[in-house]
KETI-766561 format. One record per residue (C-alpha): residue number from 1; residue in one letter; chain; x, y, z. Coordinates in steps of 0.1 Angstrom, whole numbers, plus 5000, padded with zeros to 4 digits. Example, Ala and Ser with C-alpha at 12.3 -4.5 7.8 and 13.67 -1.06 7.14 Angstrom:
# residues 2
{1; "A"; "A"; {5123; 4955; 5078}}
{2; "S"; "A"; {5137; 4989; 5071}}
# end
This chain:
# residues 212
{1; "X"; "A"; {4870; 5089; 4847}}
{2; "X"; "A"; {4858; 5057; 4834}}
{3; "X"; "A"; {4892; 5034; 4837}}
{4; "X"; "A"; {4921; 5046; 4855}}
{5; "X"; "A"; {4956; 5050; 4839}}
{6; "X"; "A"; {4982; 5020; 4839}}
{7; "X"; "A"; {4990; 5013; 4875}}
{8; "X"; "A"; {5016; 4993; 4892}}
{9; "X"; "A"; {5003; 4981; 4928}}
{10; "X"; "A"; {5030; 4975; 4959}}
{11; "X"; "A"; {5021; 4959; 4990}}
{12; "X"; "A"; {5042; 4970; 5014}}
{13; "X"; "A"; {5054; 4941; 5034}}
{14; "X"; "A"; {5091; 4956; 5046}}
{15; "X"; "A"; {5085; 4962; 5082}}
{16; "X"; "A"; {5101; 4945; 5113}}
{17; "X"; "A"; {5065; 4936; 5128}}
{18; "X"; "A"; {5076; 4945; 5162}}
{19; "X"; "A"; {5043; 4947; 5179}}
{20; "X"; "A"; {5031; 4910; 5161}}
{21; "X"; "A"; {5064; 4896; 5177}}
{22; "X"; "A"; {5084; 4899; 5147}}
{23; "X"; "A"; {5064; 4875; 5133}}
{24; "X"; "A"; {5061; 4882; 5092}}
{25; "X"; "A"; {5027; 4896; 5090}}
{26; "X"; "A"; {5020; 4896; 5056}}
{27; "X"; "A"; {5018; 4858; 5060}}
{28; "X"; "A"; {4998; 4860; 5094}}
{29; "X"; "A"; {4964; 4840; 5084}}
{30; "X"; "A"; {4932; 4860; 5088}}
{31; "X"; "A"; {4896; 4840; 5075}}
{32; "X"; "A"; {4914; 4814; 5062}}
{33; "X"; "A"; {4941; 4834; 5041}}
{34; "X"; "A"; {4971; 4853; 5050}}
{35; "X"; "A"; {4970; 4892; 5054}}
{36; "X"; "A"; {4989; 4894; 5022}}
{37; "X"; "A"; {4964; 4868; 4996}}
{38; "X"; "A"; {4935; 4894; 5012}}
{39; "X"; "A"; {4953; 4923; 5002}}
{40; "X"; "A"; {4965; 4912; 4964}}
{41; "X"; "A"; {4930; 4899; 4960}}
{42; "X"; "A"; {4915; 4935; 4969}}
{43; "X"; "A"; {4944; 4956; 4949}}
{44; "X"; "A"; {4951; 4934; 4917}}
{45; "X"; "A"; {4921; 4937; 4898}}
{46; "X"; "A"; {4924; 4975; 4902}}
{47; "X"; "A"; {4961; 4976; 4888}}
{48; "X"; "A"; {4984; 4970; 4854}}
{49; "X"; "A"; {4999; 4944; 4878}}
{50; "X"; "A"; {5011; 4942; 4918}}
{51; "X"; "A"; {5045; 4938; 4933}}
{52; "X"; "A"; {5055; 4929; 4969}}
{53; "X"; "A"; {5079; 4951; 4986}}
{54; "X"; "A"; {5096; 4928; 5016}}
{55; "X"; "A"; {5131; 4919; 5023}}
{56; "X"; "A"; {5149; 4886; 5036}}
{57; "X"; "A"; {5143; 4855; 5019}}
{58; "X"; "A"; {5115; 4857; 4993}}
{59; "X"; "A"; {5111; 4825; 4993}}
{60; "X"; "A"; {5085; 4821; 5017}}
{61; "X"; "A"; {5060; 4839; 4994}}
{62; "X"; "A"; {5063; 4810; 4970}}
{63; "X"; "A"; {5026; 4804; 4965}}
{64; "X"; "A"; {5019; 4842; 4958}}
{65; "X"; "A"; {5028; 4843; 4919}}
{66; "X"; "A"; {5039; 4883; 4926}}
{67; "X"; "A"; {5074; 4899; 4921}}
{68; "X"; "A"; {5089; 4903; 4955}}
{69; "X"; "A"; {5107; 4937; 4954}}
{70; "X"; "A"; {5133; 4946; 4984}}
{71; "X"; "A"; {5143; 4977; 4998}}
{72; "X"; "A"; {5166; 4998; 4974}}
{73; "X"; "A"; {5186; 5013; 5006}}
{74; "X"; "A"; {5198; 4993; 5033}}
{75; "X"; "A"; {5186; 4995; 5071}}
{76; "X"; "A"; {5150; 4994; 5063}}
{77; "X"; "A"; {5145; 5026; 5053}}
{78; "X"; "A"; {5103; 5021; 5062}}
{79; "X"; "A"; {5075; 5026; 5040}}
{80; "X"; "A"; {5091; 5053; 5024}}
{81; "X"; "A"; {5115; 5034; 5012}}
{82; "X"; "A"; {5089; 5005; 5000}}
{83; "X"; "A"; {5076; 5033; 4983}}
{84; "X"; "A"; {5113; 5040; 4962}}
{85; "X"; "A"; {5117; 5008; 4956}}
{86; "X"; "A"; {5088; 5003; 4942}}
{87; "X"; "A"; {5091; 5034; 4917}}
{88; "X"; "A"; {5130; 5023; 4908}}
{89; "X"; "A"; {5117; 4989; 4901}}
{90; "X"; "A"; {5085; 5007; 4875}}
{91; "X"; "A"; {5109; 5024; 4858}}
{92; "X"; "A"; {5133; 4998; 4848}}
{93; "X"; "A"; {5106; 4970; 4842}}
{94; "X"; "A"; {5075; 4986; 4836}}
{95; "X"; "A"; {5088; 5017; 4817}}
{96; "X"; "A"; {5052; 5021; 4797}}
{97; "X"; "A"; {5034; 5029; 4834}}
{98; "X"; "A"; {5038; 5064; 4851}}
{99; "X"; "A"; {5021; 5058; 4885}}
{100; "X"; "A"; {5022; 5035; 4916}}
{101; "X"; "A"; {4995; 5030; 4943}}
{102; "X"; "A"; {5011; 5018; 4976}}
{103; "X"; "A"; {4990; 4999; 5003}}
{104; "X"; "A"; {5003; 4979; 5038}}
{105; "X"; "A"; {5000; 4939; 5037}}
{106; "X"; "A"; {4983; 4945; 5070}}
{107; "X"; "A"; {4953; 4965; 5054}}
{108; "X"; "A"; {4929; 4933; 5043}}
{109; "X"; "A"; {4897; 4959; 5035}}
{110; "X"; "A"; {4914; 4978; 5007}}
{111; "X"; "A"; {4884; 4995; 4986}}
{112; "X"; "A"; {4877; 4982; 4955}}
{113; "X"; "A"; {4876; 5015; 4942}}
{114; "X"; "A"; {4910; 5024; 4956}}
{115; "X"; "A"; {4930; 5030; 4925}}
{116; "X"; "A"; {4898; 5047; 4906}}
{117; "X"; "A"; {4893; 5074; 4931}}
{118; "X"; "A"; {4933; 5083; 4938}}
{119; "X"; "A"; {4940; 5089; 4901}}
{120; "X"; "A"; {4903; 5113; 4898}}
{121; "X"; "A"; {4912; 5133; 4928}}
{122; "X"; "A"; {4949; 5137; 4913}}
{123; "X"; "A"; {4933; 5149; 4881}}
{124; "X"; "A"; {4906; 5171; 4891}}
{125; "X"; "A"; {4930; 5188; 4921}}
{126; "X"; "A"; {4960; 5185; 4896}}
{127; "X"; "A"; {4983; 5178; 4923}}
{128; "X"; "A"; {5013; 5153; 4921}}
{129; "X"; "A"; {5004; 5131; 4947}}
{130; "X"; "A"; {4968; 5114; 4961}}
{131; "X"; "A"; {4965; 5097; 4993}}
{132; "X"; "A"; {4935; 5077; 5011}}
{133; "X"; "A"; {4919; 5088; 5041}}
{134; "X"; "A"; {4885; 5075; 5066}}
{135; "X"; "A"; {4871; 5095; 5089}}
{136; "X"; "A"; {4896; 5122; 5101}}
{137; "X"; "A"; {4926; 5102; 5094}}
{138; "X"; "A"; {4949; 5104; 5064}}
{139; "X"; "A"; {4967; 5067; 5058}}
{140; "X"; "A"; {5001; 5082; 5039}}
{141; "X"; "A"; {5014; 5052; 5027}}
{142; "X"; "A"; {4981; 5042; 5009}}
{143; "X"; "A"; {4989; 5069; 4977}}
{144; "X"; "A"; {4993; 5075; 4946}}
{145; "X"; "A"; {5028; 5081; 4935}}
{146; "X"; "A"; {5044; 5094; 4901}}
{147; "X"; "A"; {5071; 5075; 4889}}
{148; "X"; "A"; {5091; 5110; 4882}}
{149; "X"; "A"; {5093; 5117; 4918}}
{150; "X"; "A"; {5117; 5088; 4922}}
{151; "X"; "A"; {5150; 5111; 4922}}
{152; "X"; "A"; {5132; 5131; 4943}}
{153; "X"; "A"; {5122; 5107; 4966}}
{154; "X"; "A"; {5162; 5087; 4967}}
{155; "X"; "A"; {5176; 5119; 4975}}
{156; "X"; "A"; {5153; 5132; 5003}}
{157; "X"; "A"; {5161; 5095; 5020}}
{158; "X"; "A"; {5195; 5097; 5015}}
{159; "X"; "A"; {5208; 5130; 5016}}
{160; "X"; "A"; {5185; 5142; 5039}}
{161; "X"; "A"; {5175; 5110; 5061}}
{162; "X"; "A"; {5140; 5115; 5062}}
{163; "X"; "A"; {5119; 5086; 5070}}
{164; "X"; "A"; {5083; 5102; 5074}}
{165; "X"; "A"; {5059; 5102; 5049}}
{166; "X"; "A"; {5042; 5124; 5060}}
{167; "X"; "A"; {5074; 5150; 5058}}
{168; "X"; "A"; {5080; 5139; 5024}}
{169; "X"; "A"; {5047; 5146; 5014}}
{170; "X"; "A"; {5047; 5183; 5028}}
{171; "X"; "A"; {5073; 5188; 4998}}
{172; "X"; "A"; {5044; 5182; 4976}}
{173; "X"; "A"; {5016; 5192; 4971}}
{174; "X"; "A"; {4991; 5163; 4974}}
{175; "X"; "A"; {4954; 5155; 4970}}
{176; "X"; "A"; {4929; 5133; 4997}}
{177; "X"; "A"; {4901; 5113; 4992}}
{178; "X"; "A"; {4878; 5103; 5021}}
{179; "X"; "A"; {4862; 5066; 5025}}
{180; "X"; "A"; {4834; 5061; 5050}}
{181; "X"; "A"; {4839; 5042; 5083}}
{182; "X"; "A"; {4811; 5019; 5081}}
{183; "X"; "A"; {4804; 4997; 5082}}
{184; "X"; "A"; {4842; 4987; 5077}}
{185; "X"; "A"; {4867; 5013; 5078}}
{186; "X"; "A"; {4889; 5000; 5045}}
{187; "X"; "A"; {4918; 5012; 5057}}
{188; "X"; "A"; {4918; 4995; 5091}}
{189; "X"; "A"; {4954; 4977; 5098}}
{190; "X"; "A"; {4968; 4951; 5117}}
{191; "X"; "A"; {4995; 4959; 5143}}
{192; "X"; "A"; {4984; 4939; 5173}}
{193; "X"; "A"; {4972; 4904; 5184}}
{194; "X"; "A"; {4944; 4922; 5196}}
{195; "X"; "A"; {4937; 4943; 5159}}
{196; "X"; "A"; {4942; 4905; 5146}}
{197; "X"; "A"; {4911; 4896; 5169}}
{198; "X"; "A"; {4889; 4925; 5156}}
{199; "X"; "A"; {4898; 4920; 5118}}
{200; "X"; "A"; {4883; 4887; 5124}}
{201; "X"; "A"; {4849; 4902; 5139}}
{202; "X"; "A"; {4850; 4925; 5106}}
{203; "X"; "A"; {4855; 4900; 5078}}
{204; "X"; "A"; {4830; 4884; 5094}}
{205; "X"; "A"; {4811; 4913; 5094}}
{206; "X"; "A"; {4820; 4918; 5056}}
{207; "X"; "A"; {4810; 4884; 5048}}
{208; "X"; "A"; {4779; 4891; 5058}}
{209; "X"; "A"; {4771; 4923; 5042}}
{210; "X"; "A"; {4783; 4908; 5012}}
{211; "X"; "A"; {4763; 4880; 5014}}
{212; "X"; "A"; {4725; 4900; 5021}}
# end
């Protein structure tokens, strides 16, 4: 596959950021930029264009010239429901694109090849769905999604409260594609003060391979 189809990307920024101190970490600096400008920057080029899925005020993402997209269903629903909204919002304002890729605002080492690789393994496995993984782990909310699974996707959240990604996905069939751990795991996320710490170490790192 030499370009991938028209993509919508959604940075999923609508958690309560519990273990940060409820501090709004998609704005939490990292190398001089918040977690959210490192994430656009990785996922934009790759996609038709990039929303931001985050609720309260939007506002306070004023400098970032990106739709910001709230949850569809009250409560805060989690990723799954960044993921819905994100589809609804597709289908009413970017009717001409048939896919989303999700990714966290607290994942600043997105691959560049993100979006590529997602839509080949959904091709060649034929499968609805594609979602990253590193090492041994599979990140669920860093996916492919098809914007016809929306109905599908409402009515498993509110009919049936579910809440997991994961459970959603063993509805569907669904592809994986593998990324190395080093020297960066891409998919490494922010949670703590602490993971703040070692991001820094890394982007260093990154900076460095980068640069040789």
């Amino acid at each position: 596959m030499s370009l991938p189809p028209p993509t919508l990307g959604v940075i999923l920024a609508g958690g309560l950021s519990r273990r940060m101190g409820g501090n709004d970490k998609a704005l939490v600096p990292l190398a001089g930029r918040t977690l959210l400008e490192h994430a656009t920057e990785r996922l934009a080029p790759q996609c038709e264009s990039v929303i931001l899925n985050a609720n309260g005020d939007p506002s306070r993402f004023g400098r970032m010239p990106i739709p910001v997209v709230p949850d569809s269903l009250p409560d805060h629903p989690g990723p799954l429901g960044g993921i819905l909204a994100a589809l609804e919002w597709s289908a009413i304002h970017r009717p001409n694109i048939a896919w989303i890729v999700s990714a966290p605002a607290d994942t600043p080492f997105i691959p560049r090849d993100l979006v590529l690789k997602l839509h080949e393994a959904q091709q060649e496995s034929l499968k609805p769905i594609a979602c990253a993984a590193s090492g041994s782990q599979t990140h669920f909310a860093v996916g492919l999604w098809p914007i016809s699974l929306r109905h599908d996707l409402r009515y498993s959240l509110v009919e049936k409260g579910m809440r997991s990604i994961r459970d959603w996905l063993n509805l569907h069939e669904h592809a994986e594609v593998s990324w190395p751990v080093e020297p960066i795991d891409p998919f490494f996320n922010i949670n703590t003060p602490e993971d703040l710490g070692h991001a820094e170490i890394l982007a260093h790192q990154e900076r460095l391979n980068d640069g040789a």
